[in-house]
C-alpha positions as a Markdown table, in Angstrom:
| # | Residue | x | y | z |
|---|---|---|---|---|
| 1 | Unk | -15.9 | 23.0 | -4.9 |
| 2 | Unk | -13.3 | 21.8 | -6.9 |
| 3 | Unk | -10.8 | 18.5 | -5.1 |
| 4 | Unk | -7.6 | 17.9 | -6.2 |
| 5 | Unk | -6.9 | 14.4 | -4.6 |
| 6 | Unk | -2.7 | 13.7 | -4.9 |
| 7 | Unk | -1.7 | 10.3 | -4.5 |
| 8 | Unk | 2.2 | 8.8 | -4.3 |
| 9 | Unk | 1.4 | 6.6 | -7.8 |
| 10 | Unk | -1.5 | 4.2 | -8.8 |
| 11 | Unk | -0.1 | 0.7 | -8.2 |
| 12 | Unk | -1.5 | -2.2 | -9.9 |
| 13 | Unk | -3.6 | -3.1 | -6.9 |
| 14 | Unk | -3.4 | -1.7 | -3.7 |
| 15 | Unk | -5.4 | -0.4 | -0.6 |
| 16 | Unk | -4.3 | 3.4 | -0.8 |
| 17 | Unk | -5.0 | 3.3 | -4.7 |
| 18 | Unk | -8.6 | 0.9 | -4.4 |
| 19 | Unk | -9.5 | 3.9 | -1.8 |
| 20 | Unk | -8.7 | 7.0 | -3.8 |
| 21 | Unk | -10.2 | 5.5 | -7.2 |
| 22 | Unk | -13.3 | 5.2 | -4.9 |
| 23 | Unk | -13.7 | 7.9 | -3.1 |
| 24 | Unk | -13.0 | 9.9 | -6.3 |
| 25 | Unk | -15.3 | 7.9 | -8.3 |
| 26 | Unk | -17.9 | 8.7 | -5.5 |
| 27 | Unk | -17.7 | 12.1 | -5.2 |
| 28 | Unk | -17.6 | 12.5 | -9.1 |
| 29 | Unk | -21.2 | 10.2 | -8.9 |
| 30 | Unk | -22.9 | 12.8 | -6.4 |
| 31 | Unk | -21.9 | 16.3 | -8.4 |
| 32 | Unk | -18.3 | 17.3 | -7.0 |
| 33 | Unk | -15.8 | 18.0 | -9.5 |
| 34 | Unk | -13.0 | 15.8 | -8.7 |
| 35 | Unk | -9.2 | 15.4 | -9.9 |
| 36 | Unk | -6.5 | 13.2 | -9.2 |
| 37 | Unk | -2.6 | 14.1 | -9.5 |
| 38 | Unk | 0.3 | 11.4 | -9.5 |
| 39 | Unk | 3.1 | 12.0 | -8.4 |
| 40 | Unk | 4.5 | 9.7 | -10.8 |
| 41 | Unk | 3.5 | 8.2 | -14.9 |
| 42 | Unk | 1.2 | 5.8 | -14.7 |
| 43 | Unk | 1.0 | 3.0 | -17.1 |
| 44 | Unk | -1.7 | 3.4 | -19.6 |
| 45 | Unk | -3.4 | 0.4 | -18.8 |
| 46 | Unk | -3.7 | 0.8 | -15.0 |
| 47 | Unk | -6.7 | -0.4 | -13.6 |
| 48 | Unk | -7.2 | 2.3 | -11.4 |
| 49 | Unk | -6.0 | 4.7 | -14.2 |
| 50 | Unk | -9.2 | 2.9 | -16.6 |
| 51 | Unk | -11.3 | 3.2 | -13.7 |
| 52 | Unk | -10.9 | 6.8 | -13.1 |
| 53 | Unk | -11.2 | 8.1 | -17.1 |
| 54 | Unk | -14.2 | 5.8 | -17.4 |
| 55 | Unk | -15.7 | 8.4 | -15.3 |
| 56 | Unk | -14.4 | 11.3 | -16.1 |
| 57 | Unk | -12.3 | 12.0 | -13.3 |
| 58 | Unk | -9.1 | 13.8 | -14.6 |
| 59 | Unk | -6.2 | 12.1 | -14.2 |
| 60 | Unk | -2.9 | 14.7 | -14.3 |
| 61 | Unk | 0.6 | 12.8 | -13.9 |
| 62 | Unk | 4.6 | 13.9 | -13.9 |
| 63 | Unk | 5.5 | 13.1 | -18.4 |
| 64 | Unk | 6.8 | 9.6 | -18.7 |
| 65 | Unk | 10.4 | 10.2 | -19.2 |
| 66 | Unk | 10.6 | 12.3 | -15.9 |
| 67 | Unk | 9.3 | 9.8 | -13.7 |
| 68 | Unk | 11.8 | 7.5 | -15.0 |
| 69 | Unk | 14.4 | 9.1 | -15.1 |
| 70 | Unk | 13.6 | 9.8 | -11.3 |
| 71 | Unk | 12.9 | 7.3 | -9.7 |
| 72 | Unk | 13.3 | 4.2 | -11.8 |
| 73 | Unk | 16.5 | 2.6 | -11.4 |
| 74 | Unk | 16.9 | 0.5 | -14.6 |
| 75 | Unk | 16.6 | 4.1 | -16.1 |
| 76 | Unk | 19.4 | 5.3 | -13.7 |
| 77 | Unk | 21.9 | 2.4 | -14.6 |
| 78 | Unk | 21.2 | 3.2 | -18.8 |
| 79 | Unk | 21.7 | 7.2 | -18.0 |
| 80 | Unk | 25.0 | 6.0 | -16.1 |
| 81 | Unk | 26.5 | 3.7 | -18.7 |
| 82 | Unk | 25.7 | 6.9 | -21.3 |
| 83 | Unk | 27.3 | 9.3 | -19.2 |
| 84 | Unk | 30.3 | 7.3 | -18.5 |
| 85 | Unk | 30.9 | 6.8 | -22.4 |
| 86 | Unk | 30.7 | 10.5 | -22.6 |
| 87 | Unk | 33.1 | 11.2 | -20.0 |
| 88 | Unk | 35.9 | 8.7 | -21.6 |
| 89 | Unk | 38.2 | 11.0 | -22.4 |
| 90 | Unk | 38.1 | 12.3 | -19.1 |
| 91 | Unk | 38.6 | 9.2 | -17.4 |
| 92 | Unk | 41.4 | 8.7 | -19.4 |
| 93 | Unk | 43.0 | 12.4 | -18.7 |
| 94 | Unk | 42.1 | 11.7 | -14.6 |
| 95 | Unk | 43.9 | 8.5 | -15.4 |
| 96 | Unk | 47.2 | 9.9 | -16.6 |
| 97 | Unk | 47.3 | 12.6 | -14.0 |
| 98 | Unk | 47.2 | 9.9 | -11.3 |
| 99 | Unk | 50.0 | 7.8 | -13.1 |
| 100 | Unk | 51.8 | 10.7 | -13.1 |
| 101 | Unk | 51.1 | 11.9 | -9.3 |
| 102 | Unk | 51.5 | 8.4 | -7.9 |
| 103 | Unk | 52.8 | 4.8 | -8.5 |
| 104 | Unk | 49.9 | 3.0 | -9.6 |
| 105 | Unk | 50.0 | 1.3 | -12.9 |
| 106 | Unk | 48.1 | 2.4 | -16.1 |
| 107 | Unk | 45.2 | 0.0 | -15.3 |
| 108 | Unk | 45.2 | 0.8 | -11.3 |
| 109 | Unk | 45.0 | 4.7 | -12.6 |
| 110 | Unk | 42.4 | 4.2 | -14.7 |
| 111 | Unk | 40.4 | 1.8 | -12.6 |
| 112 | Unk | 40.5 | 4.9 | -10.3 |
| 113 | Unk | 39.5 | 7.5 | -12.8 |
| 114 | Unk | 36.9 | 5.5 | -14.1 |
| 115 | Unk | 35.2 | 5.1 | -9.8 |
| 116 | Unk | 35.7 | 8.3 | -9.0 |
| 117 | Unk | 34.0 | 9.3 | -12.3 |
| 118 | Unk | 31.0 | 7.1 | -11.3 |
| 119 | Unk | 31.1 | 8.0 | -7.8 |
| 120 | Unk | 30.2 | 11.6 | -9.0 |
| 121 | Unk | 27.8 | 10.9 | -11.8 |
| 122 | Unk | 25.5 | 8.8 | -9.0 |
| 123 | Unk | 25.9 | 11.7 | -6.5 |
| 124 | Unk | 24.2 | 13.3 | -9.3 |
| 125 | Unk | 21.8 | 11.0 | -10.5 |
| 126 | Unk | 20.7 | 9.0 | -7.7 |
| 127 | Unk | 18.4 | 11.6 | -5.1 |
| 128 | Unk | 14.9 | 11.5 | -6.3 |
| 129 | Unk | 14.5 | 14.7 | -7.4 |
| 130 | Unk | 10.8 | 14.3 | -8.0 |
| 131 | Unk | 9.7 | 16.9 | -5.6 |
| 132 | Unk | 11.1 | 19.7 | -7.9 |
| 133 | Unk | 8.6 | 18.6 | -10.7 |
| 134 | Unk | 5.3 | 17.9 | -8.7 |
| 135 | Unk | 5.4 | 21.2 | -7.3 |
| 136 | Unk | 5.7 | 22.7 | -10.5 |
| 137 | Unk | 2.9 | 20.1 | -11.6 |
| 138 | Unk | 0.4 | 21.2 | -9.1 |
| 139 | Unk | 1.0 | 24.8 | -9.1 |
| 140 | Unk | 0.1 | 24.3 | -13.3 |
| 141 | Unk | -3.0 | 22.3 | -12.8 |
| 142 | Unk | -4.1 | 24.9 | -10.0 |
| 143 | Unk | -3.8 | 27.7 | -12.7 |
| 144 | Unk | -6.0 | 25.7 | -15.3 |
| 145 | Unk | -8.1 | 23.7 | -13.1 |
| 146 | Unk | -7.9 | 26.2 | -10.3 |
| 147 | Unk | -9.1 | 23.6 | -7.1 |
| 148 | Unk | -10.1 | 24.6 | -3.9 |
| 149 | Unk | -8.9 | 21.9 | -1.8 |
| 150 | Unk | -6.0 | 19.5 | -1.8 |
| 151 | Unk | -7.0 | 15.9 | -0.6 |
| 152 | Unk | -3.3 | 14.2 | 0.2 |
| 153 | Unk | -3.8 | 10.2 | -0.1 |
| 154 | Unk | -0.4 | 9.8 | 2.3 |
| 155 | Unk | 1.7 | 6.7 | 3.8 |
| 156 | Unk | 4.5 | 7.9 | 6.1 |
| 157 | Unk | 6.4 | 10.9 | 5.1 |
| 158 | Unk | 6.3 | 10.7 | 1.9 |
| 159 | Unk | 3.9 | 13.5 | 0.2 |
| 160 | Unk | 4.4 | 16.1 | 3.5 |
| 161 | Unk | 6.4 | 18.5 | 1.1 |
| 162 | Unk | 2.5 | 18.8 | -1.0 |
| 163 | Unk | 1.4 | 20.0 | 2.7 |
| 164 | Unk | 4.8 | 22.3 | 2.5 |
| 165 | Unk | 3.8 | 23.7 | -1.0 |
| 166 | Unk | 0.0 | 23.8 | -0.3 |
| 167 | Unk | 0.8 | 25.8 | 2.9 |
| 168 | Unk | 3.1 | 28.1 | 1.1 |
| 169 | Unk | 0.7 | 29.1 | -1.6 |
| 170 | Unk | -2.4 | 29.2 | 0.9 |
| 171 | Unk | -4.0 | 26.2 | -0.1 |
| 172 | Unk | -6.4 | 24.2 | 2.0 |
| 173 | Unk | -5.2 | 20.6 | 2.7 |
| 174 | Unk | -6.6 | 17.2 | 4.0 |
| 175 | Unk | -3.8 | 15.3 | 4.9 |
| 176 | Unk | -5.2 | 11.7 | 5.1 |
| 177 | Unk | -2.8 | 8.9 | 6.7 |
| 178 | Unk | -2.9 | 5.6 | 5.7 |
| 179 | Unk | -0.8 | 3.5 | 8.6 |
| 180 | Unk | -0.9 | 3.7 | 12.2 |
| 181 | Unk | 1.9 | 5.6 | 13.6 |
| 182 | Unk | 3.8 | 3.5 | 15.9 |
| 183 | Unk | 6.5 | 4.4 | 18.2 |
| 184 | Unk | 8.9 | 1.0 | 16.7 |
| 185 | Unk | 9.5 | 2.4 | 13.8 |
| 186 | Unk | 11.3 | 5.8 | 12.9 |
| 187 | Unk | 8.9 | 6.8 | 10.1 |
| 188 | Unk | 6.8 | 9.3 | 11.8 |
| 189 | Unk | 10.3 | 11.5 | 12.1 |
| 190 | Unk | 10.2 | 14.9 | 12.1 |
| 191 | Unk | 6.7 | 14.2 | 10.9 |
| 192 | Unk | 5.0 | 17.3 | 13.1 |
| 193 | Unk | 7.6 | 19.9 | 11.0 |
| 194 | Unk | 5.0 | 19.5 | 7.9 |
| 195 | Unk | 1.7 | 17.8 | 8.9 |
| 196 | Unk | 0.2 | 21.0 | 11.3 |
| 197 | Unk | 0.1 | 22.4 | 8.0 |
| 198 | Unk | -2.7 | 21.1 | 6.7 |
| 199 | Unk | -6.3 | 22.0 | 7.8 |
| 200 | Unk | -7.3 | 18.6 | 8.9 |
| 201 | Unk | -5.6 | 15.4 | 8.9 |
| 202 | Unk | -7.8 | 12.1 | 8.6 |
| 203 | Unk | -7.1 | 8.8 | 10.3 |
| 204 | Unk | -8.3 | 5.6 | 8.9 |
| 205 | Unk | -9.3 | 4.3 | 12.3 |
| 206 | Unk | -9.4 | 5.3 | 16.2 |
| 207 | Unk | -6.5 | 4.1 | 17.2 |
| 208 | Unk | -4.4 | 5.7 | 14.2 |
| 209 | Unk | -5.9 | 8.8 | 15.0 |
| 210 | Unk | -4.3 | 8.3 | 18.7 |
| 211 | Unk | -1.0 | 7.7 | 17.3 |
| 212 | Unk | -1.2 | 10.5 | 14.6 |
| 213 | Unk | -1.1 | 12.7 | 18.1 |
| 214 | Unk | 0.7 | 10.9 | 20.2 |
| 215 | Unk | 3.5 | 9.4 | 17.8 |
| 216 | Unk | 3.9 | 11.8 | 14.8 |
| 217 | Unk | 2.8 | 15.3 | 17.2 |
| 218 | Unk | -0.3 | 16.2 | 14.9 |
| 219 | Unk | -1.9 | 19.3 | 17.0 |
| 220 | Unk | -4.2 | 20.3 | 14.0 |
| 221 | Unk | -7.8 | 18.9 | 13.9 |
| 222 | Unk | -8.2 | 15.1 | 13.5 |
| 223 | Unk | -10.8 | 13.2 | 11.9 |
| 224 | Unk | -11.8 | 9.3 | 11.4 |
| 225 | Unk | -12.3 | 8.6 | 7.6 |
| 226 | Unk | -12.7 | 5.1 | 6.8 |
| 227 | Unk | -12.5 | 3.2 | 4.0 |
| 228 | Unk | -14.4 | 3.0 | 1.2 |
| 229 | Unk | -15.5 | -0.7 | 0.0 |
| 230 | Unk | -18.3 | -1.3 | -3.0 |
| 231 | Unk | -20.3 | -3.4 | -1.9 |
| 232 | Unk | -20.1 | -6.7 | -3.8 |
| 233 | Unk | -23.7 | -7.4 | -3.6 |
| 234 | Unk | -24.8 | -4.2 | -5.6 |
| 235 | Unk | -21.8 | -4.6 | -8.2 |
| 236 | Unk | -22.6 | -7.9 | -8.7 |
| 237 | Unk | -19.1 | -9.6 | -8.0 |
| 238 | Unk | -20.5 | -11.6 | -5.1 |
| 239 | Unk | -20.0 | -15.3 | -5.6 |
| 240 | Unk | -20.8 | -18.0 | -3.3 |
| 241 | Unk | -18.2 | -19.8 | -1.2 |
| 242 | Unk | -18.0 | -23.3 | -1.5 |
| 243 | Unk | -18.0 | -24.2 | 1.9 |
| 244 | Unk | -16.6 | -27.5 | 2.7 |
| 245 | Unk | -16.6 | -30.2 | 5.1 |
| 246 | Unk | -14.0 | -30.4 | 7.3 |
| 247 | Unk | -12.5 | -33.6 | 5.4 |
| 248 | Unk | -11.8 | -31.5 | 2.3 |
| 249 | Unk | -9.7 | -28.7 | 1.1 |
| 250 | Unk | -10.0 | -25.4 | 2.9 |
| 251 | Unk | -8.3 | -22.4 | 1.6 |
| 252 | Unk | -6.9 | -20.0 | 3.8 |
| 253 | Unk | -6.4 | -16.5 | 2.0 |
| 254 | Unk | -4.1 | -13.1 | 2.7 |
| 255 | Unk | -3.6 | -10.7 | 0.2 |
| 256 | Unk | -0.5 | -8.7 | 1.4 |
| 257 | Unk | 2.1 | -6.7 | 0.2 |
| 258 | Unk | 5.4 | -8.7 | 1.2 |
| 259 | Unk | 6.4 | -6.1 | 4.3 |
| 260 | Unk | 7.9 | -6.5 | 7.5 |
| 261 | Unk | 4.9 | -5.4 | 8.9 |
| 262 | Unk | 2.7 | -8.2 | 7.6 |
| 263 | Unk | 4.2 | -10.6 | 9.7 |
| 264 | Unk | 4.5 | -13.3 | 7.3 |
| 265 | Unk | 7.2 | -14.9 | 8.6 |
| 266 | Unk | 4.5 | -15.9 | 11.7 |
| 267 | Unk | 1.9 | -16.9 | 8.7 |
| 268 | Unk | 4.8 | -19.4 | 7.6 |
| 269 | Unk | 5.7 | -20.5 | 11.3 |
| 270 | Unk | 1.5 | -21.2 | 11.9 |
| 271 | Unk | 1.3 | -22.8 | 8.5 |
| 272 | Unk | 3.3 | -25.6 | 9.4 |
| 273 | Unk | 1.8 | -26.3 | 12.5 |
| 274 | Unk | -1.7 | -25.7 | 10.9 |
| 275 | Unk | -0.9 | -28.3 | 7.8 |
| 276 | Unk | 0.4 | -30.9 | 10.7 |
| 277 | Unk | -3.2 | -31.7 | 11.4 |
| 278 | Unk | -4.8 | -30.3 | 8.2 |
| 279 | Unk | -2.4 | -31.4 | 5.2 |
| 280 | Unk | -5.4 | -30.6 | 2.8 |
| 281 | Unk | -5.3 | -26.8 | 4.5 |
| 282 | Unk | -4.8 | -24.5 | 1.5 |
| 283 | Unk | -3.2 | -21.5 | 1.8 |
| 284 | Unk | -2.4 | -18.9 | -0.7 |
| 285 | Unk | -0.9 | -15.0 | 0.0 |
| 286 | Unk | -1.5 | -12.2 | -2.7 |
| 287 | Unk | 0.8 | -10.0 | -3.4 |
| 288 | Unk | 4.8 | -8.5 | -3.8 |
| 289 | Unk | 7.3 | -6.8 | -1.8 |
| 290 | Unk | 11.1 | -6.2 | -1.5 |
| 291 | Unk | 10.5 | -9.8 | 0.9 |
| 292 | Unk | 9.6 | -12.1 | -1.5 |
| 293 | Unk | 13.4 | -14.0 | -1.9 |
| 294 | Unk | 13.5 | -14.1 | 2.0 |
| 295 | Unk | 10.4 | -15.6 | 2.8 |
| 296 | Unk | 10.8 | -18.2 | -0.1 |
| 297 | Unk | 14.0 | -19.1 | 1.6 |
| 298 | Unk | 12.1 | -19.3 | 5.0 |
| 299 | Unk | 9.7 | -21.1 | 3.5 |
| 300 | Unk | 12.0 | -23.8 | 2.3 |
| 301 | Unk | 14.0 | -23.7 | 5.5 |
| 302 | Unk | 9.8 | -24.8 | 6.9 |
| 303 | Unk | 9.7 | -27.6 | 4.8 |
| 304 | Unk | 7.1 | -25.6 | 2.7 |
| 305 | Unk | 6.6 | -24.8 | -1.1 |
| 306 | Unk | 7.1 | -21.2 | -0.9 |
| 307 | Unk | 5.9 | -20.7 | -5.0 |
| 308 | Unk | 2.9 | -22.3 | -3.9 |
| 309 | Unk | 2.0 | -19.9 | -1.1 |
| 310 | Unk | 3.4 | -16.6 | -2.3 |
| 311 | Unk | 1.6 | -16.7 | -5.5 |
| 312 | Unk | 2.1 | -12.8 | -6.7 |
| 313 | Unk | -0.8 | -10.1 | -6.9 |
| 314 | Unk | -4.2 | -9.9 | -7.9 |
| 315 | Unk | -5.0 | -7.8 | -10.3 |
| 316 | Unk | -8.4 | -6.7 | -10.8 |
| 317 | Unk | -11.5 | -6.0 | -8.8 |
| 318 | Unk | -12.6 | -9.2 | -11.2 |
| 319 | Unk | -9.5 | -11.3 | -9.5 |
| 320 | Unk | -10.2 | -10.6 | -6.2 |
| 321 | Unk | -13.8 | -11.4 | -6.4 |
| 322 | Unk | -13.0 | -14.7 | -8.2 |
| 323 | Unk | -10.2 | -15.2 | -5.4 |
| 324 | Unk | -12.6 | -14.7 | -2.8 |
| 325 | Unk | -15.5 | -16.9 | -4.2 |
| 326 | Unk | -12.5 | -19.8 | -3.6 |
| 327 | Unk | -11.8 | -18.5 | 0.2 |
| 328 | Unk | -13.4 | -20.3 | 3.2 |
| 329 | Unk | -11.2 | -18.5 | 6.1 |
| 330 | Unk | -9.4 | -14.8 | 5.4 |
| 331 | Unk | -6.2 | -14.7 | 7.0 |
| 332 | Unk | -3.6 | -11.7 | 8.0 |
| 333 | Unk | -0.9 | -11.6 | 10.6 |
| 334 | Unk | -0.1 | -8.0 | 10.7 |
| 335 | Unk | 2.4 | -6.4 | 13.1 |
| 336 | Unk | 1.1 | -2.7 | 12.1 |
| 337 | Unk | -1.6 | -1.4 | 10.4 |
| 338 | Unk | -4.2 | 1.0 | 9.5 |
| 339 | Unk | -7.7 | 0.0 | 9.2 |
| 340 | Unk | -6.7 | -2.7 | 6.2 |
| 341 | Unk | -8.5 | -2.6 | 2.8 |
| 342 | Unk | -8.3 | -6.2 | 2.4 |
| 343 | Unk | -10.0 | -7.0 | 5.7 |
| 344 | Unk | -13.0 | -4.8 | 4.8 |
| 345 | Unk | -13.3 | -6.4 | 1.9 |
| 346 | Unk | -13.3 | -10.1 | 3.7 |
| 347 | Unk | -15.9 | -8.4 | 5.5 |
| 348 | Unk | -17.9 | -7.5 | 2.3 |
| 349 | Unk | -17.6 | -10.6 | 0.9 |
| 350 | Unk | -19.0 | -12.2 | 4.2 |
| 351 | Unk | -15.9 | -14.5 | 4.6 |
| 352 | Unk | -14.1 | -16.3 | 8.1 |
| 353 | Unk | -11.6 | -14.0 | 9.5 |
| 354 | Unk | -8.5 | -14.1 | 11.4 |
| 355 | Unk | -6.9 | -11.6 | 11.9 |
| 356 | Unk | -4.6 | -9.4 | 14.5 |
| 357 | Unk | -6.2 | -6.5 | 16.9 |
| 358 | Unk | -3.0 | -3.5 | 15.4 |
| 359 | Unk | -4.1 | -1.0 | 14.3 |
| 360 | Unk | -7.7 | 0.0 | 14.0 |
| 361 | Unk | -8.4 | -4.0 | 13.6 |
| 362 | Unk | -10.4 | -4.5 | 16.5 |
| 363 | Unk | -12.8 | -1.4 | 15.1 |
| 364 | Unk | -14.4 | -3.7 | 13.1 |
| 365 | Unk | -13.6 | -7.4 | 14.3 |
| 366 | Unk | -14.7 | -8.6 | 17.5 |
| 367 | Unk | -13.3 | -11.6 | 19.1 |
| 368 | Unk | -15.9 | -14.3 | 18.8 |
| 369 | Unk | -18.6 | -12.0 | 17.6 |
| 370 | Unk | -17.6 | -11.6 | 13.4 |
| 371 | Unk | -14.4 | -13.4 | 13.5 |
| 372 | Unk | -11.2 | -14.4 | 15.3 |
| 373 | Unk | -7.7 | -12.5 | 17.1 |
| 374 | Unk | -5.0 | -13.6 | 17.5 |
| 375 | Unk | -1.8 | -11.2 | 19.1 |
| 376 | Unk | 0.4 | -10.4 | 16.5 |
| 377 | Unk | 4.1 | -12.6 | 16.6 |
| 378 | Unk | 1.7 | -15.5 | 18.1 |
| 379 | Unk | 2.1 | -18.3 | 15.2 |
| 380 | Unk | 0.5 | -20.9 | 17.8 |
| 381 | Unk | -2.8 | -18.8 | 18.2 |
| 382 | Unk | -2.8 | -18.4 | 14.6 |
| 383 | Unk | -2.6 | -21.8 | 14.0 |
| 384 | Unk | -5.2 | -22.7 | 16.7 |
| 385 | Unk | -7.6 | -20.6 | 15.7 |
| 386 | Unk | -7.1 | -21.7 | 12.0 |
| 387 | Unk | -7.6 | -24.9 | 12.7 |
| 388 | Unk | -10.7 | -24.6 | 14.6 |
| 389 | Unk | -12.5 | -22.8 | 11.5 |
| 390 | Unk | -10.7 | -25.4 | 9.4 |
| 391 | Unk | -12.5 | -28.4 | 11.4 |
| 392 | Unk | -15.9 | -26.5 | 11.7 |
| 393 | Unk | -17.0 | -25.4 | 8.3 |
| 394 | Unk | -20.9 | -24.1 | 10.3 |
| 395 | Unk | -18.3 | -22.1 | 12.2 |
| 396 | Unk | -17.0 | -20.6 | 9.1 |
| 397 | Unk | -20.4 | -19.5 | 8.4 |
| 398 | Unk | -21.7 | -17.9 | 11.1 |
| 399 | Unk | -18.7 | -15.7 | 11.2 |
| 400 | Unk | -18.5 | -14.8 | 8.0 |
| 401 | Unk | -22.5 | -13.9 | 8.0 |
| 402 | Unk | -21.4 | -11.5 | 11.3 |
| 403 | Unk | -18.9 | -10.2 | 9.3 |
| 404 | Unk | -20.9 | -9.5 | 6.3 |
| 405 | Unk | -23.7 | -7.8 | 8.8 |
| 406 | Unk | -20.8 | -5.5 | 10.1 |
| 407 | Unk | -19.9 | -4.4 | 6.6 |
| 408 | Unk | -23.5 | -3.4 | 5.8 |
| 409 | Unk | -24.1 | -1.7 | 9.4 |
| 410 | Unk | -20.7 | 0.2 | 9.3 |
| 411 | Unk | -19.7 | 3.3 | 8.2 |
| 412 | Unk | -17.9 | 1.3 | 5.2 |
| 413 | Unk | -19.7 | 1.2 | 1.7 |
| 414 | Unk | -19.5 | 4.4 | -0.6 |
| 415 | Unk | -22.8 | 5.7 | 0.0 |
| 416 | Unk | -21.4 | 6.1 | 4.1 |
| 417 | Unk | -18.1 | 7.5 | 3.6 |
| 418 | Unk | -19.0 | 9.7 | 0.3 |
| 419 | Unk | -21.7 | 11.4 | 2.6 |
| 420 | Unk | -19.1 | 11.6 | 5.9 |
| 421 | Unk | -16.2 | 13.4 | 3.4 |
| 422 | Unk | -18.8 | 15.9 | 2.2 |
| 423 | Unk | -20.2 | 16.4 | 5.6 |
């Protein structure tokens, strides 16, 4: 059997990307013939991109100046400015006519020429007309490759129209979701128009697979598929902790992308309380997001140094390991979720965890038993709990040991999940 996995893009770092590179890498290891398609370029020297070629998993991608012309909007602005020069002498005709019709001046006519001009160049080049290309893309990598299954890597909405194409040219699909739908937010819209489509449709967790049916109206078979996480051990990335006392520094760690439904804003509010007792407290989040400027500003509003906490992304498998050798407590204050990457990988590298039971959290974290919960918008549990791993560094241990145990047990590392995807 022959996979076509189709992913949105390859990120620099990210849990939909770290899962497909994995699971791809994975089933290449045990004999499946294995592709991936992007739905946009990827940079040359993408991790994942390196990761994939390495070995020999075929990599097929929209051409450069497509995807730029697309979806990038510095590309947009230059395209713009180019077509706006060309259309001068029209600008300046439109201009004249409206002196002529009306009683603006020369300047006020042109002015008007020249945003009217605009206004129709943007109607033309601002819709991401991507779609038109990555169906053309897959049905030519279907006639040379000829694949037998489509494996969508989704997040919302945004790759149903494969399941529209798939379906239309009698394709089998896996449709696999990476959040948890949730009645709050609108994304899951019309969601049930596309996704019945496909021949299954994976959940990375219980509880999304509840609100795949009861939120976005999937009526088509359901299955759990959860993550896949190498284990640090056998890679040899594992590092040990230094584990302090409770009189020294303690670094509190949550790699997120800068969301709304990450909850940072409740990090910031529980930092403050947290560093009231524990001024040596540490804490550091990894990664980007469209609310990097606000929280910096909330930040600063706290009385905190915002560049010091929101420190950008990691990297690298490399980075994260070195980043988690210098974590003594794993921290996230999600409001949604799937089944997060990052947590399972706190969980490999047997580290403290605090996190909040959304999504299919409380799958793998117990309360007490391999780490802490805390309700999601609750800053002052956050903080308490915090603080109590902060002040007990034995603490720290033992649930970062249970939480190591639960990685290993669980249906987690690649050797699980490769044989539950061929199964």
């Amino acid at each position: 059997m022959k996979i076509c996995i189709v992913v949105g893009s390859l990120l620099d770092f990210g849990g939909l990307e770290e899962f497909a590179t994995n699971l791809a890498v994975g089933l290449k290891r045990r004999g499946i013939e294995v592709s991936v398609l992007s739905t946009l370029w990827v940079q040359p020297d993408n991790q994942y991109l390196r990761l994939l070629r390495a070995n020999d998993v075929q990599v097929v991608q929209l051409p450069k100046w497509v995807s730029m012309v697309m979806t990038d909007w510095p590309t947009k602005q230059k395209i713009l400015a180019d077509l706006m020069w060309v259309s001068q002498p029209l600008v300046w005709l439109l201009g004249l006519i409206r002196l002529l019709m009306g009683k603006k001046s020369w300047t006020e006519a042109q002015d008007s020429a020249r945003n009217w001009m605009q206004t129709q160049w943007l109607k033309a080049i601002q819709p991401d007309r991507r779609k038109f290309f990555v169906r053309r893309l897959l049905g030519w990598w279907r006639r040379k490759w000829k694949y037998d299954l489509i494996h969508i890597q989704g997040y919302t909405s945004a790759l149903l129209f494969v399941i529209d194409w798939a379906a239309a040219n009698k394709v089998p699909v896996i449709y696999e979701e990476h959040q948890t739908p949730d009645a709050q937010f609108d994304w899951w819209k019309d969601f049930k128009h596309s996704i019945n489509k496909a021949s299954l449709v994976a959940a990375d967790s219980e509880k999304s697979a509840v609100g795949l049916k009861e939120v976005a109206g999937v009526t088509c078979p359901i299955a759990v598929a959860y993550y896949v996480v190498p284990d640090p051990v056998e890679s040899g990335t594992m590092l040990t902790p230094g584990i302090g006392k409770n009189d020294e520094t303690v670094r509190i760690t949550t790699p997120a992308r800068l969301y709304v439904t990450k909850g940072l804003n409740y990090l910031l509010d529980a930092i403050v309380k947290v560093k009231a007792d524990h001024p040596n407290a540490q804490f550091r989040v990894y990664g980007d997001g469209p609310l990097r400027e606000e929280l910096l500003e909330y930040a600063a509003k706290l009385g905190l140094d915002g560049e010091q906490i929101f420190v950008g992304s990691y990297t690298s498998r490399d980075h994260l390991a070195r980043i988690m050798a210098e974590t003594d407590i794993f921290a996230l204050s999600s409001i949604l979720e799937g089944l997060p990457l990052a947590l399972l990988e706190a969980m490999s590298f047997g580290r403290a965890i605090v996190v909040t039971p959304v999504g299919g959290i409380p799958e793998a974290i117990q309360d007490g038993v391999n780490g802490l919960l805390c309700e999601p918008r609750d800053p002052e549990c956050l903080a308490r709990k915090l603080s109590l791993l902060i002040e007990h560094p034995e603490l720290r241990r033992q649930y970062g040991e249970a939480a190591r145990q639960t990685y290993i047990q669980g249906p987690f590392t690649p050797q699980a999940v490769c044989a539950n995807f061929i199964s």
